[in-house]
C-alpha positions in Angstrom: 16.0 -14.9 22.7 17.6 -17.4 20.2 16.9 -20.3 22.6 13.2 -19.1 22.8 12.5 -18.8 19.2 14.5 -22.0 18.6 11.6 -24.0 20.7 8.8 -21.7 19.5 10.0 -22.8 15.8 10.4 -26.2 16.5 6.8 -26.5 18.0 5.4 -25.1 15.5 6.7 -26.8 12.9 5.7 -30.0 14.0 2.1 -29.5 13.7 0.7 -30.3 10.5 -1.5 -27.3 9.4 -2.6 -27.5 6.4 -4.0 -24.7 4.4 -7.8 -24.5 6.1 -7.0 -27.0 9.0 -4.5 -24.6 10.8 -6.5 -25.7 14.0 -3.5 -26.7 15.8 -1.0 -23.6 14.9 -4.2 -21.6 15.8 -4.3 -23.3 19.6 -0.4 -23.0 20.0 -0.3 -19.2 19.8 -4.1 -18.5 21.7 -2.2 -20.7 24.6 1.0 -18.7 23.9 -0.8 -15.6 24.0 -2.9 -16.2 27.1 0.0 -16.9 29.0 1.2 -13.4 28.7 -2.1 -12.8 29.8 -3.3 -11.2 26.2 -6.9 -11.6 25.6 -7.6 -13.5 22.6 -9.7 -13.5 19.2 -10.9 -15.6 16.7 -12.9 -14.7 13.5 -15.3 -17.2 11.6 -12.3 -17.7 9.2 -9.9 -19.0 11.9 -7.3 -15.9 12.0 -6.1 -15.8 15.7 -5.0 -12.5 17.0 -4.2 -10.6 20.0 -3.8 -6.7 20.6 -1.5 -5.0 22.9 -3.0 -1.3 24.1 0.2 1.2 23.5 0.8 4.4 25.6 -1.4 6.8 23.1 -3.5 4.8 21.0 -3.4 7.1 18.3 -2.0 4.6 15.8 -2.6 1.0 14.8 -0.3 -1.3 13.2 -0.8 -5.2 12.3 2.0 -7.5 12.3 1.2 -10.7 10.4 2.0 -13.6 9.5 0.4 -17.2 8.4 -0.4 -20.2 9.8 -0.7 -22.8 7.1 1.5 -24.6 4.9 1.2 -26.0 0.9 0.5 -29.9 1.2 -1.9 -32.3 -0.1 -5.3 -33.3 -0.2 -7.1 -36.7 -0.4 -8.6 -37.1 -3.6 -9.5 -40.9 -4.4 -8.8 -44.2 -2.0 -8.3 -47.2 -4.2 -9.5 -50.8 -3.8 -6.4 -52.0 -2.6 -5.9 -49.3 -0.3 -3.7 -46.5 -1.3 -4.6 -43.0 -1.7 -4.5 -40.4 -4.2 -3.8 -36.9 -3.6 -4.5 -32.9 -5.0 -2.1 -30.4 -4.2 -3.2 -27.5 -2.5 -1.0 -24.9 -2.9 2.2 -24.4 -4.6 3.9 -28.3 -4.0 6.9 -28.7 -6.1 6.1 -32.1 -8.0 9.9 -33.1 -8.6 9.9 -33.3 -4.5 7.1 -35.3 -3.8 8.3 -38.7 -5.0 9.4 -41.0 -2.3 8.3 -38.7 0.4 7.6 -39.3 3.8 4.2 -38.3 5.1 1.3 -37.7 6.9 -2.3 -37.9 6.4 -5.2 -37.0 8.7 -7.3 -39.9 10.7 -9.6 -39.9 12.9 -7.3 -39.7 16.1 -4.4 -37.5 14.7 -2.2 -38.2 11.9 -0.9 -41.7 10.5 2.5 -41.6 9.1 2.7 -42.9 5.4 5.1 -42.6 1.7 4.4 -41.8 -1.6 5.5 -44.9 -3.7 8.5 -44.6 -6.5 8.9 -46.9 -8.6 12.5 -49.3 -7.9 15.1 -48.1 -9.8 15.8 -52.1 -10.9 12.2 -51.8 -12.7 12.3 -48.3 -14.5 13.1 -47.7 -18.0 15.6 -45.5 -19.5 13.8 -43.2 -20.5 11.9 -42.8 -17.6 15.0 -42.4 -15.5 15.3 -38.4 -15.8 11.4 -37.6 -16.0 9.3 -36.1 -13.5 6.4 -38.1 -12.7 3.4 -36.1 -12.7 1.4 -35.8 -9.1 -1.8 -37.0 -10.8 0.6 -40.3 -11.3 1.5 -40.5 -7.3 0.2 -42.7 -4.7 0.3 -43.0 -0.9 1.0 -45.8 0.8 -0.3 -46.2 4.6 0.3 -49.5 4.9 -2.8 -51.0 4.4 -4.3 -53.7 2.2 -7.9 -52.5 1.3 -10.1 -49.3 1.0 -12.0 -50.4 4.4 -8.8 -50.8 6.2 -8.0 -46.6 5.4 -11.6 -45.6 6.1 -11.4 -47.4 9.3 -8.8 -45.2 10.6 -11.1 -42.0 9.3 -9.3 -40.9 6.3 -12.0 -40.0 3.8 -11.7 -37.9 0.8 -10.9 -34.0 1.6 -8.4 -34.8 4.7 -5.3 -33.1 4.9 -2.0 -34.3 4.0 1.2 -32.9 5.1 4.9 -33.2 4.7 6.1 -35.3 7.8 6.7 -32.6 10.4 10.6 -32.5 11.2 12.7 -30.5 12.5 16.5 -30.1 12.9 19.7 -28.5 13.9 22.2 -28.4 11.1 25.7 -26.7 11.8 26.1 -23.5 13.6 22.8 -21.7 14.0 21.2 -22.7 10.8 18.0 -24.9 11.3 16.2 -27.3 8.7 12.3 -28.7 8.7 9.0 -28.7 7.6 7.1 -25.3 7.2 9.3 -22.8 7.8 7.0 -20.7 5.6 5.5 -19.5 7.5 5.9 -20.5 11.1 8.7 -18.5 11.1 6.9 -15.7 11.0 4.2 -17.1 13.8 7.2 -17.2 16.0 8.3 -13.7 15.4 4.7 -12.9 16.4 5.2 -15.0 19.8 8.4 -13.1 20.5 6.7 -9.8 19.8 4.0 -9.9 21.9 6.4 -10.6 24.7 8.6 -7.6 24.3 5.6 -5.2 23.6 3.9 -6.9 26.8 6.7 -6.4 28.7 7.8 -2.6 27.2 4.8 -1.2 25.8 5.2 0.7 22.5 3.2 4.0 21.5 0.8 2.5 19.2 -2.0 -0.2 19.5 -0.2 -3.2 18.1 -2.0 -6.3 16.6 -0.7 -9.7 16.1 -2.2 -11.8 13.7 -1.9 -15.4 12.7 -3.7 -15.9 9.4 -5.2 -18.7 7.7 -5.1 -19.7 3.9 -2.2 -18.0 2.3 -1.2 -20.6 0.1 -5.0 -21.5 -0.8 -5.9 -18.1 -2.2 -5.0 -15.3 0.6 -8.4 -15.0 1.5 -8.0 -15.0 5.9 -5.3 -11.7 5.9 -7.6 -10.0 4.3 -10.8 -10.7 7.1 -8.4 -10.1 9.4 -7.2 -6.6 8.3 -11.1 -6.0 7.4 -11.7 -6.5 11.1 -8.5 -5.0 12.8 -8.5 -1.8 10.5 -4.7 -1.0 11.1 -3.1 2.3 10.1 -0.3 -0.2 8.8 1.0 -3.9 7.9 3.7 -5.4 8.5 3.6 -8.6 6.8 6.0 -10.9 8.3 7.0 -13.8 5.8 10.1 -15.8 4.3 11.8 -15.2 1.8 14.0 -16.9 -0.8 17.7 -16.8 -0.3 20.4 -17.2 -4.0 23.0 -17.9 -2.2 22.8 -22.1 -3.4 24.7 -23.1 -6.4 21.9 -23.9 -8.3 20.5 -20.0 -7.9 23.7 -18.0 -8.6 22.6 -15.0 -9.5 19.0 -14.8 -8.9 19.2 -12.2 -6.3 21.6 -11.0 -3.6 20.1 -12.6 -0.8 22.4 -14.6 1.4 21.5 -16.7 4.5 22.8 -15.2 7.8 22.6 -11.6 6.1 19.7 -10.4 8.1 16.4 -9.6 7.4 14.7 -8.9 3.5 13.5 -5.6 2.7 10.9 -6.5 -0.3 10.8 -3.4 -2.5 8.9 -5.2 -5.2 6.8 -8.0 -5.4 4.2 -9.2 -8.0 3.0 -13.0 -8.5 2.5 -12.6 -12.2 1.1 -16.0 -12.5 -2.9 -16.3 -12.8 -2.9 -13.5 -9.6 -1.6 -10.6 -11.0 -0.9 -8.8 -7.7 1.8 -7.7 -5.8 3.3 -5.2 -3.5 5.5 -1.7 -3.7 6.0 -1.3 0.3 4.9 2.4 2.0 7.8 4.6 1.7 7.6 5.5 5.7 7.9 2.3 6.0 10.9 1.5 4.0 12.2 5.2 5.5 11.8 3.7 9.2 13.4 0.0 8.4 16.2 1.7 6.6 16.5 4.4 10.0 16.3 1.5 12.2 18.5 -0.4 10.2 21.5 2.0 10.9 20.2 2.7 14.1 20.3 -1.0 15.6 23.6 -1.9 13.4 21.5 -4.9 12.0 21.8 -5.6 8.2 18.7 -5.3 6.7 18.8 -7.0 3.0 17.1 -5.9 -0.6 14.9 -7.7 -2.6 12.7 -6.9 -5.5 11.5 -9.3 -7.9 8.9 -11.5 -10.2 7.1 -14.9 -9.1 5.8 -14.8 -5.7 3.5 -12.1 -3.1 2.3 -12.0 0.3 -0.9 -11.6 1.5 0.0 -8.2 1.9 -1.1 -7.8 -1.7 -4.5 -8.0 -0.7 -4.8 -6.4 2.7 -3.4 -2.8 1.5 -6.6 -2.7 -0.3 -9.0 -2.6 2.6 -10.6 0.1 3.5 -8.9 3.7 2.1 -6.3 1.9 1.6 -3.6 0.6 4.3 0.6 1.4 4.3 2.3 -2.0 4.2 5.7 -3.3 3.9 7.0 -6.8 3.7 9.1 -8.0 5.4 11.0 -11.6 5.3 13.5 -13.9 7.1 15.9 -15.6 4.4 15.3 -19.6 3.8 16.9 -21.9 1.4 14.4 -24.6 -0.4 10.9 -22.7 -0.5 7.9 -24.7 -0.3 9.7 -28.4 0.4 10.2 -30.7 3.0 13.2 -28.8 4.1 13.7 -25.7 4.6 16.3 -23.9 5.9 17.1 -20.8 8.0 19.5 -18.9 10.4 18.3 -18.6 13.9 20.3 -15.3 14.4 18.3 -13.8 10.8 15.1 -14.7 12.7 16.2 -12.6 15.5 17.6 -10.0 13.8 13.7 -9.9 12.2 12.3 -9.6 15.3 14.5 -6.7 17.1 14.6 -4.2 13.5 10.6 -5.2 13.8 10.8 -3.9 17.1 12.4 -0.9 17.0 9.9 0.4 13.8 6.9 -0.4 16.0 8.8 1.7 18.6 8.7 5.1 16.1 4.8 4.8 15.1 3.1 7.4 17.3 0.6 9.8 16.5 2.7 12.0 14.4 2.5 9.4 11.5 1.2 10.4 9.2 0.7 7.6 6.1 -1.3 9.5 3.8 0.2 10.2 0.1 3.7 8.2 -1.1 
């Protein structure tokens, strides 16, 4: 499986997919899908999804995770030919600077950099400042605003990190959107297990569009689906950097994250406290399967589980995350064997959902 997952991941993260233009991801896992011969579906939104019919269809349970990435947006193209940019999502600004990217033409993506300023020709007490993204500038290499409209970059195309992707040492992997294609591949990997061993319940596998923008696709997609319950698949942030000592006890190469609590407490004051079946049946599967399965609980970010445990009467959820180092920059980091570890605990809760479930109450 680690071989399969290490292509899946690198395919994936070499498409740029922006939040709202996660056309690409979208097409990789329909194709991915289809050739396991799952039928599948599309909603005006763009969340791509598949179902795999279990032995008694008494139960439904969504496994999700998203399809775009935080990146940049053309704002303004100047005379002379550079572009500036919006964030769209949550871009750290100290990373941007002489960054290597790629902005969306007419035919595909042009490669380009966002300018710094030589270090021979900054003063002192610019030297330890962050320069402010409304400051920035891309350079594509051209000489005049006709010369960038030429190649169809007009204001409102995406702009991505340069998609990249590599092996580091052992089984620990480094690149561009690991949140969340990560999760995408989990999905892949799923729907070939349940094709080929088919589970109890109705499972549904769902690729979701515009999580870092404002959440909005998980929750169409659960509005649709109508799941008895969510397991949000996501990734989550590892302290075990010298710079985090001590902000939680997740390590790299642990296993998978058990997120007990969540809330964003930013502007979106939302969060999640996961379904205690749920958490029962990770923490039985966990000792079960002899696979770690990490803690978590903390202040700062959410999933879009959040938001789809509102729908309806109200739908169990638990998150669930692989641990990666560097959230939300041009390289992120993760084990191979944590992602896989993800994947088979996944598994085995699917396995105990039957009709006897019952997710009513706490």
């Amino acid at each position: 499986m680690k071989q399969s997952i290490a292509k899946h991941l690198k395919d994936l993260c070499l498409l740029p997919s922006l939040s709202g233009h996660e056309q690409l991801v979208s097409s990789y896992l329909k194709e991915q899908f289809e050739s396991l011969g799952l039928e599948v579906t599309r909603d005006v939104l763009g969340n791509t999804f598949t179902c795999i019919k279990g032995k008694s269809h008494d139960k439904k349970v969504m496994v999700t995770g998203h399809m775009d990435s935080p990146g940049l947006m053309v704002k303004t193209i100047t005379d002379s030919g550079f572009i500036r940019f919006e964030r769209v999502g949550g871009i750290p600004e100290k990373t941007l600077v002489a960054l290597r990217v790629a902005v969306q033409a007419k035919d595909g993506y042009v490669p380009g950099v966002i300018g710094v300023k030589a270090h021979h020709l900054t003063s002192a007490d610019e030297k330890y400042k962050v320069d402010r993204y409304q400051d920035l500038y891309i350079d594509i290499g051209c000489y005049s605003k006709k010369e960038v409209l030429d190649l169809g970059i007009r204001i409102g195309n995406a702009i991505t990190y340069n998609p990249v992707f590599v092996h580091l040492q052992n089984d620990i992997v480094s690149g561009t959107s690991f949140d969340n294609r990560i999760a995408c591949t989990c999905l892949l990997e799923l729907a070939k297990i349940f094709t080929e061993n088919k589970p109890d319940c109705d499972v549904y596998l769902a690729g979701t569009v515009q999580e870092e923008y404002t959440i909005r696709g998980a929750i169409t997609a659960a509005r649709i689906i109508q799941p008895d319950a969510i397991i949000c698949l996501d990734a989550g942030m590892a302290g075990d950097t010298p710079d985090l000592a001590g902000a939680n006890e997740v390590k790299l190469g642990n296993g998978p994250i058990m997120s007990l609590y969540n809330f964003h407490g930013r502007g979106t004051l939302n969060g999640t406290m996961p379904h205690p079946s749920l958490v029962r049946f990770y923490e039985e599967s966990a000792e079960e399967t002899g696979i770690n399965l990490q803690r978590s609980a903390g202040i700062g970010g959410l999933t879009e589980l959040a938001y789809m445990q509102l729908e309806g009467n109200g739908i169990a959820g638990i998150d669930i995350e692989v641990p990666f180092r560097y959230s939300h920059s041009c390289v992120e980091t993760a084990d191979l064997n944590d992602i896989e570890k993800t994947i088979r605990l996944t598994e085995h809760v699917i396995r105990k959902i039957d009709g006897n479930c019952d997710f009513t109450g706490r």
